[in-house]
Each structure stands twice: as C-alpha cells, then as structure tokens.
C-alpha positions in Angstrom: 0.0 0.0 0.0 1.3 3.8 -0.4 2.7 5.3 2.5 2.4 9.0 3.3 5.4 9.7 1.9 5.0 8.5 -1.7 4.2 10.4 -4.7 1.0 10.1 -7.0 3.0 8.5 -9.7 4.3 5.9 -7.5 2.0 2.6 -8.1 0.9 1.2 -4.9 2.4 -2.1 -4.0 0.5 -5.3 -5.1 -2.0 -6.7 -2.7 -0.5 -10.3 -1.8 -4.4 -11.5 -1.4 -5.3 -14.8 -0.2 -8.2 -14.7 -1.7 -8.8 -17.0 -5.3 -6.2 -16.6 -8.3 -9.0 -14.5 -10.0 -10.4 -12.7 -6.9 -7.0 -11.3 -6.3 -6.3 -10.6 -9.9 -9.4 -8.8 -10.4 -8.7 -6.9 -6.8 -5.3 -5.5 -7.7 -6.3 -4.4 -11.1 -9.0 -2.4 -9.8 -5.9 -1.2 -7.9 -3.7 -0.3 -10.6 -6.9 1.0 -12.6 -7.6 3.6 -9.9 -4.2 4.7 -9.6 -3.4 5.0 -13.0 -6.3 7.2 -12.8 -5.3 9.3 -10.4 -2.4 9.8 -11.8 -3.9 11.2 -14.9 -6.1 13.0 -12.8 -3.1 14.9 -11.4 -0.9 15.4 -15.0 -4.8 17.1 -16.0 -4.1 19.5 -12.8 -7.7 18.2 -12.2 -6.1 17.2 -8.7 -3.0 18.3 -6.8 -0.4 16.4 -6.2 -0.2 14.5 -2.6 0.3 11.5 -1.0 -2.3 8.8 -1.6 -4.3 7.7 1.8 -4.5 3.8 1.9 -7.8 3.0 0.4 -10.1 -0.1 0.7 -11.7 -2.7 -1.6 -14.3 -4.5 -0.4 -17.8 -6.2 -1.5 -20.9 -3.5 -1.2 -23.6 -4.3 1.3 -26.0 -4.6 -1.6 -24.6 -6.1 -4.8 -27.2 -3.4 -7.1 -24.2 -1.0 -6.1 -21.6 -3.1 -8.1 -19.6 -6.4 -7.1 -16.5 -4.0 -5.7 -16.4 -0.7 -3.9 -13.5 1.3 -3.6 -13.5 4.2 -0.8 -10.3 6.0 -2.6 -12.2 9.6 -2.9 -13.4 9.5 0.9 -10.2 8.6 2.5 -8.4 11.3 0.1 -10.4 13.7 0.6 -8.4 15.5 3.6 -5.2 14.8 0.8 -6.8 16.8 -1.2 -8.8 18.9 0.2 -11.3 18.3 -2.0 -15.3 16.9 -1.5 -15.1 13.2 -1.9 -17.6 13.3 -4.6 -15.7 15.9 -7.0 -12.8 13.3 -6.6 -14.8 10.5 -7.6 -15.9 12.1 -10.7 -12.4 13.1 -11.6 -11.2 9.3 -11.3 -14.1 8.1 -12.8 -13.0 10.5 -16.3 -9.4 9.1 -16.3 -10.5 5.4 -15.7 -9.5 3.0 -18.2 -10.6 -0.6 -17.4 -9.5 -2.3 -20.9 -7.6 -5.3 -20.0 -9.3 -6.0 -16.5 -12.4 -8.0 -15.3 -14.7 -5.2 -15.0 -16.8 -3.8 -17.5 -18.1 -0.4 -15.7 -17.6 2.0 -13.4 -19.4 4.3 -11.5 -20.0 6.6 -8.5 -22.4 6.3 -5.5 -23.4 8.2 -2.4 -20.4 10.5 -1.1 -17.9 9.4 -3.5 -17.8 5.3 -3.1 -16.5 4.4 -6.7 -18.5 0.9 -7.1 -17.1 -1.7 -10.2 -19.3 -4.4 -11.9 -17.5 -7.8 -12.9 -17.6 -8.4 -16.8 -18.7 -12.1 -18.0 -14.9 -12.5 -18.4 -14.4 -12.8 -14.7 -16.9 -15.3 -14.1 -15.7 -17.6 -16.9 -12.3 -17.2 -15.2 -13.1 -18.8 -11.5 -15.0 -21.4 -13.1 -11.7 -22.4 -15.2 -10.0 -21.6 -12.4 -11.5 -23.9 -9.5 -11.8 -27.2 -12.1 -7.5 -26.5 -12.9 -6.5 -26.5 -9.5 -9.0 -29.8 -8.8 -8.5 -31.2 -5.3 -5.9 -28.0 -4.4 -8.5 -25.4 -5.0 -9.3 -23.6 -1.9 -5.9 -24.3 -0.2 -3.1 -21.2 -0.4 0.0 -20.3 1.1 -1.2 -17.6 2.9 0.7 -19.0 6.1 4.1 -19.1 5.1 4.6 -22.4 6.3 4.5 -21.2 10.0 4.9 -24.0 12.7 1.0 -24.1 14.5 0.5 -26.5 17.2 -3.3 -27.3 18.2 -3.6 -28.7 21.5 -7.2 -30.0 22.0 -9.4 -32.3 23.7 -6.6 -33.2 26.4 -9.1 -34.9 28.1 -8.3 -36.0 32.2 -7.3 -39.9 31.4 -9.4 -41.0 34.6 -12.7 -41.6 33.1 -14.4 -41.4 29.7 -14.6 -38.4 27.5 -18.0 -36.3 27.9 -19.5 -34.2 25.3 -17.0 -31.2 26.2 -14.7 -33.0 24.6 -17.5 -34.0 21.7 -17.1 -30.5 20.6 -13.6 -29.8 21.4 -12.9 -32.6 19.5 -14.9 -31.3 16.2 -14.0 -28.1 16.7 -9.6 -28.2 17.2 -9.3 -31.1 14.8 -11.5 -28.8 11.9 -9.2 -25.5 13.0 -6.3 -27.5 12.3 -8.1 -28.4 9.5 -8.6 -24.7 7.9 -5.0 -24.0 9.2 -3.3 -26.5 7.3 -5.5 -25.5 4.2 -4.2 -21.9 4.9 -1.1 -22.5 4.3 0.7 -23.2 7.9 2.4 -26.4 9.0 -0.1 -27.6 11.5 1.1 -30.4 14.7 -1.7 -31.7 16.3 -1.5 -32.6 20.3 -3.3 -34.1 23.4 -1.4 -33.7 26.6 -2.0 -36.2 28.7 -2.5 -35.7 32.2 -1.1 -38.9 33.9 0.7 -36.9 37.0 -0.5 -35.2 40.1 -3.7 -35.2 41.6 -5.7 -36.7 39.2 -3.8 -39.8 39.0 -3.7 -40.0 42.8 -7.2 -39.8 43.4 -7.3 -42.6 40.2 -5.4 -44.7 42.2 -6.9 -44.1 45.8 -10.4 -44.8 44.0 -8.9 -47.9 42.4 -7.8 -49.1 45.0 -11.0 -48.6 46.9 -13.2 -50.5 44.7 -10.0 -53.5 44.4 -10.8 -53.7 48.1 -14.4 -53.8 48.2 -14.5 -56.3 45.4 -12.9 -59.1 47.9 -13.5 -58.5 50.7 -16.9 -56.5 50.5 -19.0 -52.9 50.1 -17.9 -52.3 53.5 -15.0 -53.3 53.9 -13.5 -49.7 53.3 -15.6 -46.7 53.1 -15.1 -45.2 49.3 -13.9 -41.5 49.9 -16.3 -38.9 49.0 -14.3 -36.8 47.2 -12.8 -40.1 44.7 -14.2 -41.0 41.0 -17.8 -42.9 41.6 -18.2 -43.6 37.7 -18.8 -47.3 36.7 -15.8 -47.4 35.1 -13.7 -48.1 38.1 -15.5 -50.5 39.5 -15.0 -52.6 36.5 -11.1 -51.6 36.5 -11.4 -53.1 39.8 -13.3 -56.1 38.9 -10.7 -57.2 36.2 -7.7 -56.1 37.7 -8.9 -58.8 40.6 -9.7 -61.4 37.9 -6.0 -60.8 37.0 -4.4 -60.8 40.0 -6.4 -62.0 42.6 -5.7 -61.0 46.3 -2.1 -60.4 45.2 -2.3 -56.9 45.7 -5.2 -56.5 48.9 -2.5 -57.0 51.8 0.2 -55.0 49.6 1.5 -51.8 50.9 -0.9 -49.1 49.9 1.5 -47.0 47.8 2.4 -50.2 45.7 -1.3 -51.0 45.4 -2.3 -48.2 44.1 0.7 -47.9 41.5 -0.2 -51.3 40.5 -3.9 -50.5 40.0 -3.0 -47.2 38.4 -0.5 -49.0 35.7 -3.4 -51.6 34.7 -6.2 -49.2 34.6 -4.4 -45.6 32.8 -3.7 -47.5 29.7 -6.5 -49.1 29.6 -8.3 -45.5 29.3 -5.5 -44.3 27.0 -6.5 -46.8 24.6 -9.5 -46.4 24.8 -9.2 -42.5 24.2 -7.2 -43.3 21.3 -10.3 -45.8 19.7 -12.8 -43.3 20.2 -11.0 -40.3 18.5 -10.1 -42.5 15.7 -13.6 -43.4 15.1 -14.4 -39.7 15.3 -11.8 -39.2 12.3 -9.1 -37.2 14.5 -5.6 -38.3 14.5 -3.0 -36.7 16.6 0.7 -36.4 16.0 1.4 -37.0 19.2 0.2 -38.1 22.8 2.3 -35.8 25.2 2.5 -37.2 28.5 2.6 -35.0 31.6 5.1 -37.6 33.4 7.6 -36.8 30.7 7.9 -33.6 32.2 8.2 -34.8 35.4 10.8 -37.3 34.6 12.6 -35.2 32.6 13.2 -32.5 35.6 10.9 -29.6 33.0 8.6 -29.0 35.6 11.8 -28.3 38.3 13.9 -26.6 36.1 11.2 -24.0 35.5 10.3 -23.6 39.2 14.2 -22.9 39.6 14.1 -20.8 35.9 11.1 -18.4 37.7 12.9 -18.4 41.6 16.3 -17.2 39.7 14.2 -14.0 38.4 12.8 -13.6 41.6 9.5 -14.5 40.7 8.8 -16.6 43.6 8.6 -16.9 47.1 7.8 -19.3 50.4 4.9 -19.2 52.4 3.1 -22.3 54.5 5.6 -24.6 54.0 5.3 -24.0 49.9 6.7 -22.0 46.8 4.1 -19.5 45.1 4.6 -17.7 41.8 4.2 -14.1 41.7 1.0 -14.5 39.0 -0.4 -11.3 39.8 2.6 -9.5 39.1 2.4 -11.3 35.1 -1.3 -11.0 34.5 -3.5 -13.6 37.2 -5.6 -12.6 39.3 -3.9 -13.7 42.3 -0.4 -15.2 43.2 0.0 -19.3 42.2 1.0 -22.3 44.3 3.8 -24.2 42.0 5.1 -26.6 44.6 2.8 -27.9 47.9 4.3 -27.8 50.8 4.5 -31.8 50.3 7.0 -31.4 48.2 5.2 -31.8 45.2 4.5 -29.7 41.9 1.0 -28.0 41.0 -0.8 -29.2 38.1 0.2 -24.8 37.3 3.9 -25.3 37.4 3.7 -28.3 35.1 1.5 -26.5 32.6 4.0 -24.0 32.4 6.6 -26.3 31.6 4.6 -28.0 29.0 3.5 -24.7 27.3 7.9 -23.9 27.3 8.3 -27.2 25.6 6.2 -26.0 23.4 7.9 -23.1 22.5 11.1 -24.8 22.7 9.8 -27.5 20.3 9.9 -24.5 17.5 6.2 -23.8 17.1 5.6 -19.8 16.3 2.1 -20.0 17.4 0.5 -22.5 20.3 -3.3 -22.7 20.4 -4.9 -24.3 23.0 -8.9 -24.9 23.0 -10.2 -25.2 26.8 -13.4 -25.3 28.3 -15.0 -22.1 29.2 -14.3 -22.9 32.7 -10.7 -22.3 32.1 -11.4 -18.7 31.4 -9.3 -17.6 34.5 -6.7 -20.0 33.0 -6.1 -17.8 30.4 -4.3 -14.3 31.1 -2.0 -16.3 33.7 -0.1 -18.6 31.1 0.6 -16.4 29.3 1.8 -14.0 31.9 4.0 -17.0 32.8 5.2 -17.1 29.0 6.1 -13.9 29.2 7.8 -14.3 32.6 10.2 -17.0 31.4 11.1 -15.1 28.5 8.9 -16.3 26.0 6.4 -14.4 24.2 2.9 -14.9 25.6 0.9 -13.5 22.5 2.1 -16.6 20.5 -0.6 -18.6 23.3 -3.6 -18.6 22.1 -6.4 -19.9 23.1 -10.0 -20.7 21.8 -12.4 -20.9 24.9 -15.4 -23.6 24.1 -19.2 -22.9 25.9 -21.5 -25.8 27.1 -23.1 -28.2 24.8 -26.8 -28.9 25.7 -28.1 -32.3 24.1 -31.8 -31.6 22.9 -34.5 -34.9 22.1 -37.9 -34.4 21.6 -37.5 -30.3 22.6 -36.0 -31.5 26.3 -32.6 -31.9 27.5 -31.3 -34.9 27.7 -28.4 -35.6 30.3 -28.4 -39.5 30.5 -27.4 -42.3 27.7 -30.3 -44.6 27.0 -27.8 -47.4 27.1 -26.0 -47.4 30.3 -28.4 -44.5 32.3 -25.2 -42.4 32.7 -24.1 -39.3 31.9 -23.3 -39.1 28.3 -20.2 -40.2 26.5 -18.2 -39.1 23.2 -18.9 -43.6 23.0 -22.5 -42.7 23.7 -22.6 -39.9 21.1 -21.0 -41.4 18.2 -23.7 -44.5 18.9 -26.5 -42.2 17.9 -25.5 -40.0 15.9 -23.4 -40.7 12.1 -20.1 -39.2 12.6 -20.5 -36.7 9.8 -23.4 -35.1 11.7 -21.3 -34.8 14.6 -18.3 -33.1 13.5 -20.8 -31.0 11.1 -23.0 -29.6 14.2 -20.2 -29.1 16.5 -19.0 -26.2 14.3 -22.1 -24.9 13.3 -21.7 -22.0 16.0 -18.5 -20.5 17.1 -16.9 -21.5 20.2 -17.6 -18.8 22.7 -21.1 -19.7 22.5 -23.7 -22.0 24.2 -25.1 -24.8 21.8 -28.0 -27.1 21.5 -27.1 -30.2 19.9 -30.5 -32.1 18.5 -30.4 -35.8 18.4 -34.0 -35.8 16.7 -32.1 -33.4 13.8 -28.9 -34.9 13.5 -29.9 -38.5 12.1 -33.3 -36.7 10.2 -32.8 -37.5 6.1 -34.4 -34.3 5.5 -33.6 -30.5 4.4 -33.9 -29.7 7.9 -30.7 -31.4 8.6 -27.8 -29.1 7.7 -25.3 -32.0 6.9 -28.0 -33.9 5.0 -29.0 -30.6 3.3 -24.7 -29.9 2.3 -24.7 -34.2 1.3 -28.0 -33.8 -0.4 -26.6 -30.9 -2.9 -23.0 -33.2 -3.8 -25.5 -36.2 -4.6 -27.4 -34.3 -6.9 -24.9 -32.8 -8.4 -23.4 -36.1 -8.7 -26.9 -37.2 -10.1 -26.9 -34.9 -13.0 -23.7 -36.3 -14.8 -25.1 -39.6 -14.4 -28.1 -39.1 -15.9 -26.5 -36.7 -18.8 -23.8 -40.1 -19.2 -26.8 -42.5 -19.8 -28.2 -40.4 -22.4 -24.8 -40.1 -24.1 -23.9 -36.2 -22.9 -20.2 -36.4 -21.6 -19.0 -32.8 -20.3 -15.7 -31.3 -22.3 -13.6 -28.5 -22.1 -15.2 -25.8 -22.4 -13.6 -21.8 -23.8 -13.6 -18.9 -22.1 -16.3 -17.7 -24.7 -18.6 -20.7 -24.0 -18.3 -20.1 -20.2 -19.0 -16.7 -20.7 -22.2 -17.7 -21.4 -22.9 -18.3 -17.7 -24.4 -14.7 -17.0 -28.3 -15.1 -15.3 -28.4 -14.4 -11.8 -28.2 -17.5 -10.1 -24.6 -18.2 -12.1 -23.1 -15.6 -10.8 -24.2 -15.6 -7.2 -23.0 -19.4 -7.4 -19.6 -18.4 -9.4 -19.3 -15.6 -6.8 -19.3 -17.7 -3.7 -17.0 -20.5 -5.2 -14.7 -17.5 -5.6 -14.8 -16.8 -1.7 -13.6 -20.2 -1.0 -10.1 -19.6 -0.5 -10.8 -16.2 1.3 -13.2 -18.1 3.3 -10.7 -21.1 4.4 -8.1 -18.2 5.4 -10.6 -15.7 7.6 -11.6 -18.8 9.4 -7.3 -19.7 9.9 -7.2 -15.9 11.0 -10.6 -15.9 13.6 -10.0 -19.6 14.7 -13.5 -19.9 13.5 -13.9 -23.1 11.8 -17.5 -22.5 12.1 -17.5 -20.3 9.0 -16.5 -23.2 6.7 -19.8 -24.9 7.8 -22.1 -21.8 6.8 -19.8 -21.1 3.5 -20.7 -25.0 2.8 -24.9 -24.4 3.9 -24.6 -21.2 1.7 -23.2 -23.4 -1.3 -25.7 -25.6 -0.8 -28.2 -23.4 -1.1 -27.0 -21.4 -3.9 -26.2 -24.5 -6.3 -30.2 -25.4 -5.6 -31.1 -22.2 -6.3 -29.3 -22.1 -10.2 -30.6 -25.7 -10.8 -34.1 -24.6 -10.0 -33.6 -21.8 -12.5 -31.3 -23.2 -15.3 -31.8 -26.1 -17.3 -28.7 -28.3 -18.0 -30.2 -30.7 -20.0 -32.0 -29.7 -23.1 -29.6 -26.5 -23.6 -28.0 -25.5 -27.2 -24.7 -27.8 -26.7 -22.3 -24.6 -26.0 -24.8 -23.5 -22.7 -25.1 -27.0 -22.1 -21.5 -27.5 -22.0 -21.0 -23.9 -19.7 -23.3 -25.4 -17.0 -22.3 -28.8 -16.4 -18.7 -26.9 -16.2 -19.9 -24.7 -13.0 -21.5 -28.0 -11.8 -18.6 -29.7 -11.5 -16.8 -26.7 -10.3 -19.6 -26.3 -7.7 -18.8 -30.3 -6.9 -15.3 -29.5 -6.4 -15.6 -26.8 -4.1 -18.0 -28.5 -2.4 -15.8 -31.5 -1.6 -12.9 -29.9 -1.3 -14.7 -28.2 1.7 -16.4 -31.4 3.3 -13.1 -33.3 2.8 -11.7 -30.7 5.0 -14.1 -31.0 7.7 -13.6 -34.9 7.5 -17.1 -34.9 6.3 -17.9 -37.7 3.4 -19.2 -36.2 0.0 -21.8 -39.3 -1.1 -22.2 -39.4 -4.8 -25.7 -41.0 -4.4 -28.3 -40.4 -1.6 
C-alpha cells in the first residue's frame, strides 16, 4: 500500500491476497486502474499532487451498487482537500478498465467508486476452480508457520463427555482450515497422567480393588474419589487378574499397581474413540515426561532465579499477579510436590522450545481464568505470551424431543463421546459441533442430527453433492459427456443464479483463510450451507439438460466446479461427499 510519503505517480504495492487466483487478480487491477487514474487526474491539474491515503476494496452491502467498492475519494479527501464526490468524478473521467475483469464504473453516495465484474471474470473462477481440482481452496497464505493445536486433552481417569464431543470437532476442523491456509499444522493431546488426578485414580482404584474381595464395607469409598462405573470394572478385572495379590500390599504399591493396569486401559481407549471420530493426533504428550525429565523443576528454579517466587506455609508461590492472574499461584505444595500450574508451564515452554511460532490451545470455558496467567508465565520465562492462544469452548446442551437430555439410553449415565458417536453418524457430529463458534452456548439435536431431510444441515450440504453427482449420471446415460469448455462458452454463464453461485466459489479460498485468521472453523460450515443453497437455487432456474450444446457445456462446467468446491470443503471437515443419496 502507499505510505504518506510517496508520490502520486508511484504505483501502490500489489496486494498479496489470499483470496482465489482470479479474486485477487481482479482486486489489484481495480488497484492499478484507480491509480493509473489518479495519476492522470493529477498530469490534468484536475487534482494536486499529494500523498495517496490507503484505500479499501471491499464487497458493497448490496450487490445493485456493483460487485467491488473502492472508498479512494473519501479517505483522500483531507489529501486533497477536496469533496469526496468531486474526486470520484475526476477518477471516474481518467479510468480506463480495458484489459481488467470489469466492465463499468461508477460513483455512488459520497464518492464510493462501485465496479461491476464483466462475463470475463466469471468464466475465469470457473476455469480456475476445475485447474486447481482437489488444491483449490488451499493457499500459502501461512508461510509455512509451525501451528500447534492442543485439544481435547481430556483428564485420562474416566471417559470423555460431550465437552470433549465438541472440542474434539471443533480443534481437529481449526487445524483443519489451518493447514488449508497454508501453515504447518502439529496436532496434540497432553496427557494428564501426573499429580492429583492420578492420585485420586489410584486411591479410588484401590478402593473399589478392596471392596470387590473383601466386600462394600469393607472400606468406606472417599467422597471426594471418582464414583463412575468405570472403576469398579477396572477393579473387577484387575482382581480377575491378579487375585488378592495386591489386597495386603502396601498401599503405595497397590495403588501404582492398579494405576498401571487401569491408565492405559483408558488411554486406549481415548485413542479408539478419536479415531472413530476421524481425528488423528501427531502426538500423545504425557505429563510424566515432564516430570521425569526434571521440566517441571527446572522452570520452578528458571522463575525463583528471576525472583518471581517466594515461600509461604511450607510451599513455593509464583508471583501470578505481578504477570497478569488474578492472584499469586502455588507451584510446589508444601508436600513437596509440583501443582498441576507449574507443570502447565513447563509443558506450554516445551512447546515453544519444540519450535512452534504460534501454540493454540482450546479449553473449556471454565478455564477462562486460566487464560491471562499462562501467558503471563510465558512472558515471565522469557517467551512471548501473544504466540498462546487460546479458543475458549461454551456448554453443549443435548436436545431430544425439545428437552434436554443428560443420560445415555444405554447405560443410564451421563453421556459419553462412545454414547454420542452411537447415535449419531459421525458426519453429523463433526458438522454440528462447528455450526456455531466457540464462545457460544449450543444445542445439539439428536431428533435433527440422524433426520434424512432439508432440515438437517449435513443432509441438506450431502444432499446438494449427490445431486450434483446425479446430474452427470443421468446426462452419461443419455450419451452427454461434459468437455472442455472456452472462455467464450463459459462466458455464457451470466443469469443471476450463475453468478451468485460463481461468486461464492470464488470466496472459498478467502473463506478457508478468515476462518485460519478468527479460529473460526464454524465459518466453513455456513460457506458450505450457503453453497448448498446457492447451487439449488441455479438448478431450479437453469436447465442443463436440453440446452443449445455450448450453454449446455457452460453449465455442467460450474456443476462440477460447484462439486469440487464443495468437496474440497467437506473433505476438510472430515465430512464424506456421497455421490448417491
């Protein structure tokens, strides 16, 4: 863009777009156009001769006002010091817009200077989108930046609930659009098997070990322990295994012994369910590494040497309010042993050290608090704590027949991801999960999310590939093969419903990269509902079949391209694109 400092003859720099090939082709010669005018506008004296504010190109609210707007006069103006308008008009006499997609120009309100696409443009991204095939969509527009997405990281003591349903969906479809963006995406669950958690594992283990020989009341099962059904049928088979090897054992061994049966056994079974959910991690990080390793000390030591720390009751606090929390942190108990904190913060520096230039981390909402004080503690290690970031995910509230529903059918107990992913296709899962963004509250219908009707966003997406799908069939069995087609023939594609359709396949690629930039994969879900919609609109209106053979030819070449985007889309939301419904 031109600085304050440049002259009017200068050109302004290209716009490195990460929009579509033809979007961003179109958008910087609609640049060059306007300041070639200017220029002109100046050598007539029409205009002096300053510095050229920054201007913006951008869609108009309402499309009657042109497919572009540029606000060049208004932001001039000052420049100038001239009305807006009177600058428009003196552009719009020096224009020239041979040689570019747009066929006219003109002015509107205050000065906005508004361009219309020619037929040459929407030829173009139709060509465009069925060259690049399975690629189109996907740009560079991350440079190849190292992204870690940590998600799920689910507490390996029990079964994963439906926070993790949507975390799940939602981390694994941002790492998704990231990766489509152009960045080098890792994908990660830390896995808490260290500290408190794992204790209270093993004490509620061990509990249930005991009452399973000798008896209910034998021991009283601690209040405060995990009560799921789940242990007790750890319990069960670890005495099947073992017998009453462990029951007169010394209570620390028991427990470790109960806790090395039973944590795999969970991690496993973590693993099976992701998988069936379609997400893959790179890797499993395990908290005891840290431990092990001596991280977790050496960064208690690492925040003591800055004097970040001090002793009080027996134990070591951080100075968190000092680096953005609320309130100063424990890191080590006065039992001599580390805070589930202090360990964070080592993991989130291994991180770092690992090479990654951003870290995103999607929590529950609960973890709100969590949020300012890692990266205060990034900061306070000597890391940068705006490359943490993290994507905070609200409550999930499954609906059936119009009423909540907090129990599985199955087993009567809370739901499950397992429970989930038994009622519902996986497709619909992943689909609904990131149908809102993250930051807010969600109602999940069961009722809706297995319906084979329009209602059914997933169904409605599926429905439109199918039929799509369905139209080259039929055309086959009467003989009608799509070819090649010109630019000339696909200029052809000019009623209303063509463009709005060629329009929006255009916005993929811009799409994919403002949902990288917001962490929003939801907005891949409503560009897919809004293709959808569109192609059903232009096959209600224009015939394919039963066209002059150049038309013909035109439209089953923006079907496909409207299959490929489509596709392309789904496949990145690990959603299937069925050719038949």
């Amino acid at each position: 863009m031109k600085t304050a400092g440049d002259s009017i003859p200068r050109r302004q720099r290209k716009v490195e777009s990460p929009m579509s090939k033809i979007v961003a082709l179109a958008e910087n010669q609609l640049r060059e156009a306007v300041l070639a005018a200017l220029g002109a506008a100046v050598a007539a004296e029409e205009l002096p001769a300053e510095p050229i504010p920054a201007f913006t190109v951008e869609v108009p609210g309402d499309r009657a006002h042109g497919d572009l707007s540029a606000n060049t006069a208004m932001v001039s103006a000052k420049a100038f010091r001239l009305p807006p308008r009177k600058i428009a008009e003196s552009i719009l006499r020096h224009l020239s817009l041979e040689g570019t997609y747009f066929e006219k120009a003109e002015t509107a309100g205050p000065g906005f200077l508004n361009f219309f696409l020619s037929p040459a443009f929407y030829a173009d991204v139709v060509a465009d989108v069925l060259e690049q095939g399975e690629s189109y969509g996907r740009s560079d527009y991350g440079q190849g930046k190292r992204v870690m997405v940590e998600f799920v990281s689910a507490n390996p003591t029990g079964p994963m609930h439906m926070g993790n349903a949507r975390g799940g969906a939602l981390g694994d479809c941002l790492a998704a659009v990231l990766d489509a963006a152009g960045y080098s995406v890792w994908r990660e669950f830390y896995v808490n098997d260290a500290g408190n958690q794992i204790e209270k594992f093993g004490v509620s283990l061990e509990a249930r070990y005991i009452q399973h020989l000798r008896g209910e009341d034998a021991v009283e099962f601690p209040e405060d322990a995990y009560h799921g059904d789940d242990i007790r049928e750890h319990a069960a088979n670890f005495a099947a295994l073992y017998g009453d090897k462990y029951l007169d054992a010394p209570a620390e061994e028991r427990r470790a012994a109960l806790v090395a049966y039973a944590l795999p056994l969970n991690i496993e079974r973590m693993h099976r369910d992701l998988e069936k959910y379609r997400i893959v991690y790179d890797e499993w990080f395990m908290e005891s590494s840290l431990h092990k390793s001596g991280a977790v000390q050496a960064v208690v030591d690492l925040l003591a040497q800055k004097g970040l720390t001090y002793e009080k009751d027996g134990a070591v606090w951080y100075k968190a309010s000092e680096n953005g929390g609320e309130k100063d942190e424990v890191l080590i108990r006065a039992n001599g042993n580390p805070t589930y904190f202090a360990a964070d913060i080592a993991y989130h520096r291994n991180k770092f050290e690992r090479g990654f230039d951003t870290c995103i981390d999607v929590w529950g909402a609960d973890h709100h608090g969590h949020v300012a004080r890692m990266k205060g503690a990034m900061d306070a290690i000597g890391l940068d704590g705006n490359k943490l970031q993290v994507v905070l995910i609200q409550l999930v509230r499954l609906m059936q027949g119009g009423e909540v529903v907090r129990m599985s059918k199955r087993s009567g107990k809370a739901i499950q991801l397992s429970d989930l992913l038994d009622e519902v296709p996986v497709d619909a899962a992943r689909f609904f999960f990131n149908l809102r963004e993250a930051n807010t509250r969600m109602d999940f219908d069961l009722d809706l999310a297995v319906e084979q009707s329009s209602s059914n966003p997933v169904y409605y997406v599926q429905y439109a590939h199918a039929r799509i799908c369905s139209i080259f069939k039929n055309l086959a069995a009467d003989g009608i093969l799509p070819r090649a087609c010109t630019q000339a023939e696909l200029m052809r594609l000019s009623t209303p419903e063509e463009k709005e359709l060629i329009r929006h396949l255009a916005a993929c690629t811009g799409e994919i990269v403002a949902a990288a930039e917001a962490y929003e994969p939801a907005r891949i879900t409503r560009y897919c509902m809004e293709l959808a919609t569109l192609f059903h609109k232009f096959y209600n209106a224009c015939r394919v079949k039963g066209e002059e053979e150049p038309l013909l030819q035109a439209r089953l070449a923006l079907c496909a391209a409207a299959r490929t985007t489509l596709k392309n889309v789904l496949t990145l939301l690990k959603i299937e694109a069925p050719e038949a419904m």
